[in-house]
C-alpha positions as CSV (number, residue, x, y, z in Angstrom):
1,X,-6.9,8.7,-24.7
2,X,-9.9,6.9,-26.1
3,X,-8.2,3.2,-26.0
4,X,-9.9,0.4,-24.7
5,X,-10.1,-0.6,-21.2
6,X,-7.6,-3.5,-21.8
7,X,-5.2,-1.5,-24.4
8,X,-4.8,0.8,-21.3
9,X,-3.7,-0.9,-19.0
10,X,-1.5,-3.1,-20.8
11,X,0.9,0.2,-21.4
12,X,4.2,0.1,-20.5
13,X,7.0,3.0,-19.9
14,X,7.3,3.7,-23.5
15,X,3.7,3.1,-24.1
16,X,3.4,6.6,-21.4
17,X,5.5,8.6,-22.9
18,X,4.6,7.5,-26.6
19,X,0.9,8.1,-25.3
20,X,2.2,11.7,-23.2
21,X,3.7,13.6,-26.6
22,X,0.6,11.9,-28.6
23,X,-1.5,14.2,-26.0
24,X,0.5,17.6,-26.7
25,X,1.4,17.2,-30.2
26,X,-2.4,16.7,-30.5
27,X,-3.4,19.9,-28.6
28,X,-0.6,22.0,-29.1
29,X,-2.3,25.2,-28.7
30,X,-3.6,25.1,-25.4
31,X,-0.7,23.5,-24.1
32,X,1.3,26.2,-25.9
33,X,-0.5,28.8,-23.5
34,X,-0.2,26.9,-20.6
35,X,3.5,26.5,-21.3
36,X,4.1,30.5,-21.5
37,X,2.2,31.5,-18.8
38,X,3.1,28.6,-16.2
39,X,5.4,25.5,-16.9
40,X,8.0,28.6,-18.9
41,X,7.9,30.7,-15.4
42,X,8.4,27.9,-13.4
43,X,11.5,26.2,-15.4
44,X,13.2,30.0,-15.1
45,X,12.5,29.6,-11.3
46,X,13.8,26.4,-11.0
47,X,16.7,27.2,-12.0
48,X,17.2,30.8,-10.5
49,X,17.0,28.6,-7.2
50,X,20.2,26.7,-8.9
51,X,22.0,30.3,-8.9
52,X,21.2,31.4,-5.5
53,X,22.3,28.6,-3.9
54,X,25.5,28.6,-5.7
55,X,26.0,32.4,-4.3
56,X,24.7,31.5,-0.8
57,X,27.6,28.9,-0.9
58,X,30.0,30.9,-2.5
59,X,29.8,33.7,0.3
60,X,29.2,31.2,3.2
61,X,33.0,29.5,2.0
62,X,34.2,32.6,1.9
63,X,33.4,34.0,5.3
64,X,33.9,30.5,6.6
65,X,38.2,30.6,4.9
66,X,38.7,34.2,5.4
67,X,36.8,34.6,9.0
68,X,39.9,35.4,10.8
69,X,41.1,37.6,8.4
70,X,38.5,40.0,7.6
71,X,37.3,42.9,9.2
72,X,34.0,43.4,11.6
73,X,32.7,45.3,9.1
74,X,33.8,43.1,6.2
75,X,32.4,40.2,8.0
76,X,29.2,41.9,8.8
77,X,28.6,42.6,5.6
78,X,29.4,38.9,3.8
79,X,26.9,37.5,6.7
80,X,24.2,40.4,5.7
81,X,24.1,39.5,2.3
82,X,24.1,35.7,2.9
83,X,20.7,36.4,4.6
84,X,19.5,38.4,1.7
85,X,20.0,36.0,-0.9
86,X,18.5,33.4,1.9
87,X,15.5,35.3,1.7
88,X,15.4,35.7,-2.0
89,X,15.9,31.9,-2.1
90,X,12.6,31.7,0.4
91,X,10.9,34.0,-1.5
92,X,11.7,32.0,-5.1
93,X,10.7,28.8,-3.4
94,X,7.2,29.8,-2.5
95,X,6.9,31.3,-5.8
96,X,8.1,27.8,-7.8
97,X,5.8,26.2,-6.0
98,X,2.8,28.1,-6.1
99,X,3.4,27.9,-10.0
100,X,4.2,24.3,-10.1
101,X,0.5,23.2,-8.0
102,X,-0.6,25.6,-11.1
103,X,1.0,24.0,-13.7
104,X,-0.1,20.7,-12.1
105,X,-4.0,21.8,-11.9
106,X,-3.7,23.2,-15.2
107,X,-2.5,20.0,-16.9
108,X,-3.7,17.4,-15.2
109,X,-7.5,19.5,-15.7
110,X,-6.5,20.1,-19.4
111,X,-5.7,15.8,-20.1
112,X,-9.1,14.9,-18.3
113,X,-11.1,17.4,-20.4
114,X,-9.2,15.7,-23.8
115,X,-9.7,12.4,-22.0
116,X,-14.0,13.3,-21.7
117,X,-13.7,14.7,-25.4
118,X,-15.0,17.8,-23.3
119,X,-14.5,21.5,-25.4
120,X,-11.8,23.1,-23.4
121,X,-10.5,26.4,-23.7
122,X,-7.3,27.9,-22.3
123,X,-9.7,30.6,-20.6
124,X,-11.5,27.9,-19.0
125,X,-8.3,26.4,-17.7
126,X,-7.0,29.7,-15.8
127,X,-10.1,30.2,-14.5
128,X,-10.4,26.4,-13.1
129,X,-6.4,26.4,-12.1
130,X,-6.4,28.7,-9.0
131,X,-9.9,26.8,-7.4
132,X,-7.8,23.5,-7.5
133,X,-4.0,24.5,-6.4
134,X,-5.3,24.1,-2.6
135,X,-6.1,20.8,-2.8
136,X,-2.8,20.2,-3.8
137,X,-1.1,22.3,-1.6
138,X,-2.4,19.9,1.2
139,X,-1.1,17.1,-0.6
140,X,2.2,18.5,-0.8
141,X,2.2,19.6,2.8
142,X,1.4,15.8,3.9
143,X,4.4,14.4,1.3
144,X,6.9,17.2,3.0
145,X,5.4,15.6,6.7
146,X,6.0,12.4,4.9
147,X,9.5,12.6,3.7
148,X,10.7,15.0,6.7
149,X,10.1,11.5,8.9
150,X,11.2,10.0,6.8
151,X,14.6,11.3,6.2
152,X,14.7,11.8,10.3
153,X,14.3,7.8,10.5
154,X,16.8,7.3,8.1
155,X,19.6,9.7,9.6
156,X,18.8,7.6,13.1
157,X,18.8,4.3,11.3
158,X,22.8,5.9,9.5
159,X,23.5,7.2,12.8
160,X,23.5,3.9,14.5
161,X,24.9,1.8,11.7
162,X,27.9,4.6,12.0
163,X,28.4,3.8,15.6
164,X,28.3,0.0,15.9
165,X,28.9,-1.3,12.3
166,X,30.9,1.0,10.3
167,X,34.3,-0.2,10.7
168,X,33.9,-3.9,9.5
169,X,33.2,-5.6,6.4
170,X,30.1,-6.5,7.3
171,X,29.3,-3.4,8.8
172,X,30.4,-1.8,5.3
173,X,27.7,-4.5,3.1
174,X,24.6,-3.8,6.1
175,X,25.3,0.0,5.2
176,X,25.2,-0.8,1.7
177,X,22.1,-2.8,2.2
178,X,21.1,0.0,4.3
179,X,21.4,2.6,1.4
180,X,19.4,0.8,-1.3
181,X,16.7,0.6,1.2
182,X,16.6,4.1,2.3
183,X,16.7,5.1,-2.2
184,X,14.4,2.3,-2.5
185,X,12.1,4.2,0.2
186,X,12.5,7.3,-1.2
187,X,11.5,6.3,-5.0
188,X,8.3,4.8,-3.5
189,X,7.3,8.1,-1.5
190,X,7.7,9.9,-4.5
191,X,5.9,7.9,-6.7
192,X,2.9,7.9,-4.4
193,X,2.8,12.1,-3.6
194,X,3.0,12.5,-7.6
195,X,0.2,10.3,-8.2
196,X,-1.6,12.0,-5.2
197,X,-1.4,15.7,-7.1
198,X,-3.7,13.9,-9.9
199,X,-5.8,12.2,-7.3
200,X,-5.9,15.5,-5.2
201,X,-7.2,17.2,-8.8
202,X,-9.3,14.5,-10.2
203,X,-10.9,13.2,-6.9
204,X,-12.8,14.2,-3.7
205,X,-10.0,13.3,-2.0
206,X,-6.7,15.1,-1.2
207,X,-3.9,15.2,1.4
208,X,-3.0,11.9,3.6
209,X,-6.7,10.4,1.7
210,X,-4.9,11.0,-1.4
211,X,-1.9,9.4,-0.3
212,X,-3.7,6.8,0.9
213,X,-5.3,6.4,-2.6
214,X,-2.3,6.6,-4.4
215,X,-0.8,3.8,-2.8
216,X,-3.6,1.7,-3.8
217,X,-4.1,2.4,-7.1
218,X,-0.3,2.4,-7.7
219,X,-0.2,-1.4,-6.9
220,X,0.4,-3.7,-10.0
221,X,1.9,-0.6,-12.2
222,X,4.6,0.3,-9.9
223,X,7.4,-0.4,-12.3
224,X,5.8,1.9,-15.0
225,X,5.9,4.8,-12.4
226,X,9.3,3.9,-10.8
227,X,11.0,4.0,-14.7
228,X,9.1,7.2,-15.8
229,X,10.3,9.0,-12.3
230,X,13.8,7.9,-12.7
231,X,13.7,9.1,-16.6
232,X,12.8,12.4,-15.5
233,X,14.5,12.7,-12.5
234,X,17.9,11.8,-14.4
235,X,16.4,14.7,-17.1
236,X,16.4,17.4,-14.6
237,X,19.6,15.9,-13.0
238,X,21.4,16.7,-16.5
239,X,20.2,19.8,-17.4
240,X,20.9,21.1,-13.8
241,X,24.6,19.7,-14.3
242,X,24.6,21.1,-17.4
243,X,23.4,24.3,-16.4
244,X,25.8,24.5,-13.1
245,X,28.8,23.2,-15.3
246,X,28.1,25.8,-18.0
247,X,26.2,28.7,-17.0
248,X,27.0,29.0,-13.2
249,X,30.4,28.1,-12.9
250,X,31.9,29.6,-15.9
251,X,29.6,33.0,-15.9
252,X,32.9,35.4,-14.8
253,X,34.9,33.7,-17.8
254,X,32.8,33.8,-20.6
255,X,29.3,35.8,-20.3
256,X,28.6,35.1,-23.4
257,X,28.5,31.3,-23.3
258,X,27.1,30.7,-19.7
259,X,23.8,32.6,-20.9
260,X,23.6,31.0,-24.6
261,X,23.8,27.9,-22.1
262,X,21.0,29.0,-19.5
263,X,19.0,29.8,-22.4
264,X,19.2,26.5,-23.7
265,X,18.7,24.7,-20.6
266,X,15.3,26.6,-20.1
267,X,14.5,25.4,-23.7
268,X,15.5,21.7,-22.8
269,X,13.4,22.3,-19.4
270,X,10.3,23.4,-20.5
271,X,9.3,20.8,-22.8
272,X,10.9,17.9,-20.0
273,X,8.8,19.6,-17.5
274,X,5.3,19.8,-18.9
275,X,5.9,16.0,-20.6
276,X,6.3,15.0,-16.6
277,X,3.3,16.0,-15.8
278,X,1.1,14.9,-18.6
279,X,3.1,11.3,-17.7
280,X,1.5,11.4,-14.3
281,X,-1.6,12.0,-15.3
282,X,-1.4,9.4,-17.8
283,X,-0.2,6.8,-15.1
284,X,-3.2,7.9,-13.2
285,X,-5.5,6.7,-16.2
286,X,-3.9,3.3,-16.3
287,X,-3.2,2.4,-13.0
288,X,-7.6,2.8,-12.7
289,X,-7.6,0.9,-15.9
290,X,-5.3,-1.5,-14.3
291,X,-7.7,-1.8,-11.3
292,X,-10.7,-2.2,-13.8
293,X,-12.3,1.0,-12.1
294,X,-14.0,2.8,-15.0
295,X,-14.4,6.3,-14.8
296,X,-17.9,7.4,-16.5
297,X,-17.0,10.4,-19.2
298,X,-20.4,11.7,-19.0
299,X,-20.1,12.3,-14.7
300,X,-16.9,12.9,-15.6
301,X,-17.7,15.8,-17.9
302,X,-20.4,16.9,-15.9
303,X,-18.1,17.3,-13.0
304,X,-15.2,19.6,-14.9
305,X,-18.2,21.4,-15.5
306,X,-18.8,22.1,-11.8
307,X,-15.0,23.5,-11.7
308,X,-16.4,26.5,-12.9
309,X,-18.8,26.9,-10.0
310,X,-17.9,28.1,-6.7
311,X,-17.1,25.1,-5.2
312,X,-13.9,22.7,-6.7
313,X,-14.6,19.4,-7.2
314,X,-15.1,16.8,-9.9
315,X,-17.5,14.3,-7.7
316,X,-21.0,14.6,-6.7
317,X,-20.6,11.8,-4.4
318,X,-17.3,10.3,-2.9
319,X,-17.3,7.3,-5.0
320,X,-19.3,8.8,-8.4
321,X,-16.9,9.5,-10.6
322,X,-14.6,6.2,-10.1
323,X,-16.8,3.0,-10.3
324,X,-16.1,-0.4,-10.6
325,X,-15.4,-1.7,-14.3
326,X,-19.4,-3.7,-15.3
327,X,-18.9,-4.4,-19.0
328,X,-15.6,-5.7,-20.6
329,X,-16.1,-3.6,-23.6
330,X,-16.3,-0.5,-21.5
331,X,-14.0,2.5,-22.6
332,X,-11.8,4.2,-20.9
């Protein structure tokens, strides 16, 4: 992370994720821990939520096809254990992300020590993590307020185009127009809550602020954060296929094979998992390069330091630890 200020920002997509392994390869050990005890937990999570959902389906079909020909008792029982495994699906959510705004804290905290040259130990890190996962879980709650309007413009905006347009050819390009908008939309909200988690960790600010700051500083390196979300996204989209394909589906025909594959896609996960969120913090880092705002490593350290106090945060003052870039030679 010590690059100059201008070799910074001038990194592209590959320049991230050449500069995101660089990080981990270069401090294996703690990231090691943190891997076992947080990003390992979470990838098994995610993908537990993969299998309840497949059996919430399965026994919702089923009641759906076989409604009339089942008994009250039968029946009573298919819809009893559809709300069991609903609940056990609620219950795995909150855990997933309760250990995702951990691993978050934890690696986003762990790159900005490395970044400062600060001594950091995996100790220091667990006891940091849970002070920090608050601020982030307003952030989240603001993105989830975010994208829920969102989504409930877009199914209005559908809704219409369904009613007066969809049966002409014209009607059929708008909706395609339509479409590319809405994904277009939805990239750029996503972009801006990921960037917010590292804002919401490395700033005073958090929630709709962070938001708010994310969509500044995101200006002038949106493609690098557009292609490093859609690499990722298409990661976890293939090893979710791969895991439904292979461990899901065929589980009843071969036992054997489906968990030899679920074992695998954990191992693909993991390491896909914690490289996504050393990428955002690394985007973080340029897109403040980009915007010549220096960030002083001595406040900087200083201010992890106060993590270990009672009170989280990494600013003595709102604006302390980002200032505006005075030398040209400055570090970053």
């Amino acid at each position: 992370m010590d690059r100059e200020q201008e070799q910074l920002q001038s990194l592209g997509f590959f320049g991230t994720i050449k500069e995101s392994f660089k990080i981990i390869f270069s401090w294996k050990k703690i990231f090691t821990h943190i891997t076992l005890t947080l990003v390992l937990p979470l990838s098994i999570l995610y993908l537990v939520q993969i299998v309840i959902s497949d059996l919430i389906s399965s026994k919702v079909s089923y009641t759906s096809i076989n409604d009339t020909n089942t008994t009250t008792t039968t029946r009573h029982h298919l819809y009893t254990d559809s709300i069991s495994l609903l609940l056990i699906k609620i219950v795995d959510f909150v855990l997933y992300l309760i250990l995702y705004l951990l691993s978050t804290a934890a690696v986003v905290f762990t790159v900005a020590c490395i970044y400062t040259a600060k001594q950091i130990t995996y100790k220091k890190v667990m006891k940091i993590v849970p002070k920090v996962w608050k601020r982030l879980l307003v952030t989240f709650l603001w993105s989830v307020a975010i994208f829920f309007v969102y989504h409930v413009v877009a199914i209005g905006v559908f809704a219409l185009w369904f009613v007066l347009l969809s049966n002409s050819i014209a009607g059929l390009v708008v909706g395609v127009v339509i479409l590319i908008l809405y994904l277009v939309g939805l990239v750029y909200i996503s972009v801006i809550w990921q960037l917010a988690s590292v804002v919401s960790v490395l700033e005073e600010k958090y929630g709709l602020k962070a938001m708010k700051k994310s969509r500044v500083l995101i200006k002038g390196k949106m493609g690098v954060a557009v292609l490093t979300l859609i690499l990722f996204v298409l990661c976890f989209g293939g090893i979710e296929m791969l895991f439904e394909m292979y461990a899901v589906f065929e589980w009843s025909r071969n036992l054997l094979i489906s968990i030899l594959v679920a074992i695998g896609c954990v191992v693909l996960l993991v390491p896909v998992t914690l490289l996504s969120l050393v990428a955002e913090t690394i985007i973080y880092f340029i897109c403040k390069s980009y915007h010549h705002e220096n960030i002083d490593k001595s406040s900087l350290s200083d201010h992890l330091e106060e993590y270990l106090g009672d009170y989280v945060r990494l600013n003595r003052s709102k604006d302390v630890q980002l200032e505006q870039q005075q030398h040209p030679d400055s570090r970053v």
